[in-house]
C-alpha positions in Angstrom: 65.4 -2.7 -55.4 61.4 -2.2 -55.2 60.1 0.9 -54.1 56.7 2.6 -53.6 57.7 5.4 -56.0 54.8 7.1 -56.1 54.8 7.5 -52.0 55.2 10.7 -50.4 55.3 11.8 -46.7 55.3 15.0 -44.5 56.0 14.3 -41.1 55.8 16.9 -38.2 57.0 16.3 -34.6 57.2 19.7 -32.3 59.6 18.2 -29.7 61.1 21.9 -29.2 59.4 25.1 -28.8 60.2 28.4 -27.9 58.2 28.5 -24.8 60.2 25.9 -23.0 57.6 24.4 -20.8 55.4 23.6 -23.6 58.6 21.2 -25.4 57.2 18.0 -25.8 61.0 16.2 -26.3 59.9 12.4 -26.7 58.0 13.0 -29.8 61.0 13.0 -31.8 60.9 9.4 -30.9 58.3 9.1 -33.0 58.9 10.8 -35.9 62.2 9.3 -36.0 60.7 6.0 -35.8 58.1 6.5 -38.5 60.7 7.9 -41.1 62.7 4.9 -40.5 60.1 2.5 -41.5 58.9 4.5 -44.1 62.1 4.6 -45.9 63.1 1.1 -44.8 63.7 -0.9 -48.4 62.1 -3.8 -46.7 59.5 -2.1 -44.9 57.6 0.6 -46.6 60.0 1.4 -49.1 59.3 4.9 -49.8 62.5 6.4 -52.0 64.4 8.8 -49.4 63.6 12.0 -51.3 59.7 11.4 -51.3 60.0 11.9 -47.3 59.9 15.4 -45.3 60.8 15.6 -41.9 60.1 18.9 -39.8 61.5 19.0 -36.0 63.1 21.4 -33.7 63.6 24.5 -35.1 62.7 23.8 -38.4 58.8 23.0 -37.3 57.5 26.6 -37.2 54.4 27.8 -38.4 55.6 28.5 -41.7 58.3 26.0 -41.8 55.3 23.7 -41.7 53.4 25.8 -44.2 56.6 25.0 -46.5 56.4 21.8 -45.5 52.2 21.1 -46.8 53.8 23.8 -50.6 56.4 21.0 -51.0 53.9 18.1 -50.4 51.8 19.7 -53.1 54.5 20.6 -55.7 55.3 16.5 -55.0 51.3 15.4 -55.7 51.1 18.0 -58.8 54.2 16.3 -60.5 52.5 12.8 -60.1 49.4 12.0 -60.9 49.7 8.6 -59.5 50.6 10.0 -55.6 49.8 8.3 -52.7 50.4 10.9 -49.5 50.6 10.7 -45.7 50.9 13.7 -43.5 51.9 12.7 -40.0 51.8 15.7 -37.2 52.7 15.2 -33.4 52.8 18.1 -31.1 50.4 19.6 -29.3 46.7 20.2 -30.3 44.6 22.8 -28.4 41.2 23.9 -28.4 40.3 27.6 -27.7 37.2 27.4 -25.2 35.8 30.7 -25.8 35.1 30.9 -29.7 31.7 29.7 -31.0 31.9 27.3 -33.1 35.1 25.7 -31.2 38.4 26.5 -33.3 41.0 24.1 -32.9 45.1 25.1 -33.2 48.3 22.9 -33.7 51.2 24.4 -32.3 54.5 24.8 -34.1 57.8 25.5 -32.4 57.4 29.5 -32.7 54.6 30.5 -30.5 54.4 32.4 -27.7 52.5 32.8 -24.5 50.8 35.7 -25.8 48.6 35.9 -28.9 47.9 31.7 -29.7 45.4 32.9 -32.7 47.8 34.9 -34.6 51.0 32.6 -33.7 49.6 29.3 -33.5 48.6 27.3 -37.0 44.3 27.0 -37.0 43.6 23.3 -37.8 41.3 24.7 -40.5 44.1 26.6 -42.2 46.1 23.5 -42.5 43.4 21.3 -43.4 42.9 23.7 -46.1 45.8 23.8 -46.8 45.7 19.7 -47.6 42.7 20.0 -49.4 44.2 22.7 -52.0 46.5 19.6 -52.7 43.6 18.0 -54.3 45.4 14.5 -53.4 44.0 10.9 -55.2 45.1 8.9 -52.2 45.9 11.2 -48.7 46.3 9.9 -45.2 46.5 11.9 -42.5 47.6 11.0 -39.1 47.1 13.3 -35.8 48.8 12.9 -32.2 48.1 15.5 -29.9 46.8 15.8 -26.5 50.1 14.8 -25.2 49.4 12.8 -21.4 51.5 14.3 -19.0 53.4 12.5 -16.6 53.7 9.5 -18.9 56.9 10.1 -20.1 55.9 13.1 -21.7 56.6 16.2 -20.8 53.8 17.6 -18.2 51.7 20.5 -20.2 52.8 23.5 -17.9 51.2 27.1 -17.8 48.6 25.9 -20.6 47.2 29.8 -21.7 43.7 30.7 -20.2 40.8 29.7 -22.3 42.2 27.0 -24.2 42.4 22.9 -23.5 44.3 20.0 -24.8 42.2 18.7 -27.7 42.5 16.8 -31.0 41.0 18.3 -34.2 38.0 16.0 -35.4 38.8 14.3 -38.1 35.7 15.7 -40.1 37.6 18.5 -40.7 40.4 16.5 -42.9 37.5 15.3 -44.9 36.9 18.4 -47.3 35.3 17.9 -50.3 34.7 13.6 -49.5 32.1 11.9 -47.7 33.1 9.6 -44.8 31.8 6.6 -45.6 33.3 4.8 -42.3 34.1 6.7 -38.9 35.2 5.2 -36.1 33.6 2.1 -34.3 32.3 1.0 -38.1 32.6 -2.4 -39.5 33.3 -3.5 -43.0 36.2 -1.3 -44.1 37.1 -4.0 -46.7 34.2 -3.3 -48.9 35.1 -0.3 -49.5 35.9 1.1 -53.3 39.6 0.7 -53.6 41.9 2.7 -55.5 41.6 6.4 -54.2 40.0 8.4 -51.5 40.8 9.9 -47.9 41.6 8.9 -44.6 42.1 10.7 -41.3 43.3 9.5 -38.1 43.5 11.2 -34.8 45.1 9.4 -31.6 42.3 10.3 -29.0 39.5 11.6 -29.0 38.2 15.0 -28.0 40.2 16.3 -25.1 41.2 12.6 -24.5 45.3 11.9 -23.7 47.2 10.5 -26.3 49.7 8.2 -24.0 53.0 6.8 -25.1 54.0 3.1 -24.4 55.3 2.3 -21.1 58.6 1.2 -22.3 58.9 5.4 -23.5 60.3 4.0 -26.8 57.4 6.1 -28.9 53.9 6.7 -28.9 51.3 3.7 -28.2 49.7 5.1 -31.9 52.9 5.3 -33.3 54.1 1.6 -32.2 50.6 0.2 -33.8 50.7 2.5 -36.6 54.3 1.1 -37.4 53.1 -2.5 -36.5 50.0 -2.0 -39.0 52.9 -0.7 -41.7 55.1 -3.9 -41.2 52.0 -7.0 -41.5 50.6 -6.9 -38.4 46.9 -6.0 -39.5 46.7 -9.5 -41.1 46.4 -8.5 -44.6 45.2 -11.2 -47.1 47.4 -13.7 -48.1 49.7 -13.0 -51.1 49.4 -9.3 -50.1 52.0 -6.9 -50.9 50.8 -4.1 -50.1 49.3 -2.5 -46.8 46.0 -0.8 -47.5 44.3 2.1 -45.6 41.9 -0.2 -44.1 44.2 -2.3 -42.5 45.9 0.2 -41.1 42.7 2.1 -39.6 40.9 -1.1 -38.3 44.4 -2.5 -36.5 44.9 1.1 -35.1 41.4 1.1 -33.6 41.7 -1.9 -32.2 44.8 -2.2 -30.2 45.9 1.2 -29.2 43.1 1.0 -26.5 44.4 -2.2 -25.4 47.5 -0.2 -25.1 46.4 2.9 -23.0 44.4 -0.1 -20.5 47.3 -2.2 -20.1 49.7 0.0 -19.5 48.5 3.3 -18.0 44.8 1.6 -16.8 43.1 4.6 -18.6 40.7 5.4 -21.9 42.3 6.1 -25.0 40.1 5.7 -28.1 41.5 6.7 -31.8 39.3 8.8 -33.9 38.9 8.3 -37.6 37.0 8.6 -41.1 37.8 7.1 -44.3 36.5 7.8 -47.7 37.6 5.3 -49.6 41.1 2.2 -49.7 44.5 2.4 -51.5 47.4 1.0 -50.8 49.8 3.4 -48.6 52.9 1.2 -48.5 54.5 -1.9 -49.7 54.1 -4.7 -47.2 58.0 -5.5 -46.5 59.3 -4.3 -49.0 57.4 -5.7 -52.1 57.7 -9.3 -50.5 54.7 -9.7 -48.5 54.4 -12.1 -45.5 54.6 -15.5 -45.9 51.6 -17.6 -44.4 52.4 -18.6 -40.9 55.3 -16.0 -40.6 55.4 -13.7 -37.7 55.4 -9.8 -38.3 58.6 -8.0 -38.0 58.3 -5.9 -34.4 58.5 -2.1 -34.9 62.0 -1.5 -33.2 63.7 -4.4 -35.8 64.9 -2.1 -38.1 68.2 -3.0 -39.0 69.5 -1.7 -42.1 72.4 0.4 -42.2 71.9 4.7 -42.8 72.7 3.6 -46.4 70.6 5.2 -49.3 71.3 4.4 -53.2 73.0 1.5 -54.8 74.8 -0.6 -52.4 77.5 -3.3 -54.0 78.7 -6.3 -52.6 80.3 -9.8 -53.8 83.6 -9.6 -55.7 84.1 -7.9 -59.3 86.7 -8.9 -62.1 86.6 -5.1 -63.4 84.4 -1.9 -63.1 81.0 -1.7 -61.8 78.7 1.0 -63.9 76.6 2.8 -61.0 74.6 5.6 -62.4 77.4 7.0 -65.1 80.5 6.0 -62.5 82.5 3.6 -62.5 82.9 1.1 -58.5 85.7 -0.5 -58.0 86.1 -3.8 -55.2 87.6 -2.8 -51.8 88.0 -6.0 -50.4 87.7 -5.8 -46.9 86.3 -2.9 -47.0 82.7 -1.4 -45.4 81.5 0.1 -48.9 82.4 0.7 -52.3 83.8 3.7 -53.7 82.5 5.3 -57.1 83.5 7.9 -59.5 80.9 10.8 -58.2 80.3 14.2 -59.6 80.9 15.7 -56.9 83.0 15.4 -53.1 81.8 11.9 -51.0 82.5 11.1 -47.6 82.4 7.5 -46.8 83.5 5.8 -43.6 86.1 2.8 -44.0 87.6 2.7 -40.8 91.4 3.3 -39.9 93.0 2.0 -43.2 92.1 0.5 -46.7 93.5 -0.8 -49.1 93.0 -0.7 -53.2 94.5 -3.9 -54.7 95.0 -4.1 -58.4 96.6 -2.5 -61.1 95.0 0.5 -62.9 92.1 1.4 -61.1 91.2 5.1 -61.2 89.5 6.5 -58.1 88.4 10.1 -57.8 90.9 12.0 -60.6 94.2 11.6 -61.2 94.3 7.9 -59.5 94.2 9.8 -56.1 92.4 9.2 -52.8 92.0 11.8 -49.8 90.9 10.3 -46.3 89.6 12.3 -44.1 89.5 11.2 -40.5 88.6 14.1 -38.9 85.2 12.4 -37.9 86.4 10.4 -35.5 89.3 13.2 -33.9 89.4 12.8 -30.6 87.0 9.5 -29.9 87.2 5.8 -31.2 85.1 3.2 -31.5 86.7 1.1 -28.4 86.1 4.7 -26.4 82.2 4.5 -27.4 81.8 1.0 -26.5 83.7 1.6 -23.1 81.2 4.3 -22.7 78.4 2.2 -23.0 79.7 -1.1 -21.6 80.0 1.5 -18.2 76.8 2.6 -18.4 74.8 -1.0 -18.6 77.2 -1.9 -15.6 75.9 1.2 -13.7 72.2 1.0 -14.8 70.7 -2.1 -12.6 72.5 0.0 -9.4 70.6 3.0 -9.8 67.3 2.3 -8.5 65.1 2.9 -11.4 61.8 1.8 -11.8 61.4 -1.8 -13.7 60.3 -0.2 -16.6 62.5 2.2 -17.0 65.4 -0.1 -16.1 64.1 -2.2 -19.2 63.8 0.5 -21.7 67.3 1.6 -20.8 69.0 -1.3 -20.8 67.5 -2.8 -24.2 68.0 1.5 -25.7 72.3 0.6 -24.8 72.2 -2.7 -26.0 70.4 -2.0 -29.6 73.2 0.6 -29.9 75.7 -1.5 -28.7 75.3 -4.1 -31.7 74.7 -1.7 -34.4 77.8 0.3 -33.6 79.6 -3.3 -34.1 78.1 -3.1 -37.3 80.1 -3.1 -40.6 77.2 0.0 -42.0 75.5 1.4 -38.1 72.5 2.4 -38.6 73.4 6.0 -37.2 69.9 7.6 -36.9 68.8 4.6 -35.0 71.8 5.0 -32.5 71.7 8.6 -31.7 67.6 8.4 -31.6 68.5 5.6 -28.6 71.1 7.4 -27.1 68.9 10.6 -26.9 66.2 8.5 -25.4 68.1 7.2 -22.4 69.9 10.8 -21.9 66.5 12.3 -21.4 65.2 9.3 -19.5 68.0 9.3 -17.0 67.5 13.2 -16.6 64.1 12.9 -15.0 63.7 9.1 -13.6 63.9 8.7 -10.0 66.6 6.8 -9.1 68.7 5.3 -5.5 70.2 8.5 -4.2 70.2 10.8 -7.3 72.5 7.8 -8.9 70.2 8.2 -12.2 70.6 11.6 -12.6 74.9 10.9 -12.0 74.5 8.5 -15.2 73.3 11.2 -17.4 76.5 13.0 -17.9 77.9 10.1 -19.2 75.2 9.3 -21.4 75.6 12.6 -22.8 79.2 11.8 -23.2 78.1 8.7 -25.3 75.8 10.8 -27.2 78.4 13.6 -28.2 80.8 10.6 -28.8 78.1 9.2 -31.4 77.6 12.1 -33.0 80.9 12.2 -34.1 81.8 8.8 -35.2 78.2 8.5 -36.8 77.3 11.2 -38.6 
């Protein structure tokens, strides 16, 4: 299996924080979304270890701190490193200080006393630049649009507006040789350098799409990632400046068609480098259409996966695999305790196979206690039958509808792809929370999508 082994990634979404009006929930999305494709073996194909990702409670100020000292242990330990940094939360600007100082906002602040508990954008792009990296780029949402499926920005503290940071000051130490609106980013020197995108600009709204599955810079971002940006032919790998100039273009398309409103990315680039494999090390194939973002559709699977039929042992990494026909995996000798899903029963044909020591096995179903598949699916085949009688909006109908059905066929799946179930499941939970439905009808359904969601959780973790 190909990977971009030398690829590392922080990624940042504040979907909780401690003052709950300020929780901005639907950028998990996001994240969750990102990460996917990122570690995707044919999609970005970044090795599982090289990616960070900092939510909830973890994404305080110095959890993120943390989060920027492992990045840089990762770069000084490769020369070769190719970074991204990806942060969506909120980004403020405090009106009264001269020159303006700009503040992301981790999970931990409070209402009181933004300077000292909030993380200044100059201390974290400091922070980056300490990293000295050969190849960073840097990707900023903030300015969160309320009432667009986000949550509305409640109570916002007195002297201070939604803003992004400017790019500019990402761009420490290297001059921007293209900023936003500039042609020719192919001529630039490849190899190394800088790049830094920001969703809006100034104290523009960064919207998500109008199907609430992520952000509109997010989706495009992802589509740029997976061969949308029309790289060269025989390509494979996605530069920088493909991902810059195809972000720039479309997410204002985005923000028109769906909201009618202005949304223009910000951005400065110092330089081109690759920042991912183009699916997987393949490439795309003249005349072949782009995967869409929300394809993914590998199993939650990471390290060597088997499958055919064996006459004898299988060497994986100093243990020994042995054929479970039938089966959903593979069982090897580990150095130390492996849970593996296989169902209600399996079977170990053969004559002298050693599993685990002593030739024994332990199964233990206590995953699924109290919930089976057929009960899941029941849950969910209820709620698609209830959804077109509630009375939601077109749109919101849709993004339901397709979020039950995605997790509908990967739950029939030999290997689900659990993060990608309980992201979907979370979606329409919050979704049916706060749409407006016939009657309150919408907000009935929720229970019961929380019920799926607990049920998930247990027979997908």
């Amino acid at each position: 299996m190909t990977h971009f082994e030398h690829g590392y990634a922080l990624l940042i979404g504040v979907d909780e924080n401690a003052v709950a009006k300020w929780a901005l929930p639907a950028v998990a999305k996001d994240v969750a979304a990102l990460r996917e494709v990122l570690v995707h073996p044919e999609r970005c194909a970044y090795p599982v270890d090289n990616v960070k990702v900092l939510t909830g409670k973890n994404a305080t100020r110095q959890g993120i701190l943390d989060g920027l000292d492992w990045l840089a242990e990762c770069l000084q330990a490769d020369a070769e490193a190719t970074a991204i940094i990806y942060y969506t939360g909120h980004g403020w600007r405090d009106t009264v200080q001269t020159p303006a100082a700009f503040y992301l906002i981790p999970y931990d602040v409070r209402e009181t006393g933004i300077r000292t508990r909030a993380l200044r954008a100059a201390d974290f792009a400091a922070a980056v630049a300490g990293m000295q990296p050969r190849r960073l780029l840097v990707l900023l949402d903030c300015c969160h649009a309320g009432g667009m499926g986000v949550k509305e920005v409640a109570g916002m503290p007195e002297g201070y507006v939604s803003a992004a940071a400017p790019p500019v000051l990402f761009m420490q130490g290297e001059a921007g040789a293209v900023t936003s609106g500039a042609k020719g980013l192919d001529t630039l020197a490849q190899g190394r350098g800088r790049a830094v995108l920001s969703a809006s600009t100034g104290e523009q709204r960064s919207y998500i799409r109008k199907d609430r599955r992520m952000s509109i810079l997010t989706y495009h971002l992802i589509e740029a990632l997976t061969g949308h940006a029309q790289p060269q032919a025989g390509a494979r790998e996605v530069l920088v400046s493909d991902v810059m100039s195809y972000v720039y273009r479309k997410v204002p398309d985005s923000a028109q068609a769906d909201w009618g409103t202005t949304q223009t990315p910000d951005f400065q680039v110092s330089g081109n480098f690759p920042v991912a494999l183009l699916l997987g090390g393949k490439g795309l194939e003249e005349g072949a259409p782009a995967p869409a973002p929300e394809a993914l559709d590998a199993g939650d699977v990471h390290g060597p996966v088997l499958s055919g039929h064996f006459d004898g042992p299988v060497a994986v990494g100093g243990g020994e695999a042995v054929d479970l026909r039938g089966s959903q995996g593979a069982i090897y000798k580990p150095s130390g305790p492996v849970k593996q899903h296989f169902g209600d029963t399996f079977s170990i044909p053969g004559d002298g196979n050693v599993v685990g020591n002593n030739n024994r096995v332990t199964v233990d179903k206590s995953q699924t206690t109290g919930v089976t598949l057929e009960d899941f699916l029941h849950l969910l085949t209820t709620l698609q039958q209830e959804i077109p009688r509630a009375g939601l909006e077109t749109d919101v109908a849709a993004a339901v509808a397709a979020d039950l059905q995605v997790t509908a066929t990967q739950a029939r799946k030999p290997k689900p792809n659990a993060r990608l179930i309980l992201s979907r499941l979370a979606g329409v939970a919050e979704l049916l929370a706060t749409a407006d439905g016939a009657l309150g009808r919408a907000q009935r359904l929720q229970p019961l999508a929380l019920r799926a969601l607990e049920a998930a959780q247990q027979l997908f973790h």
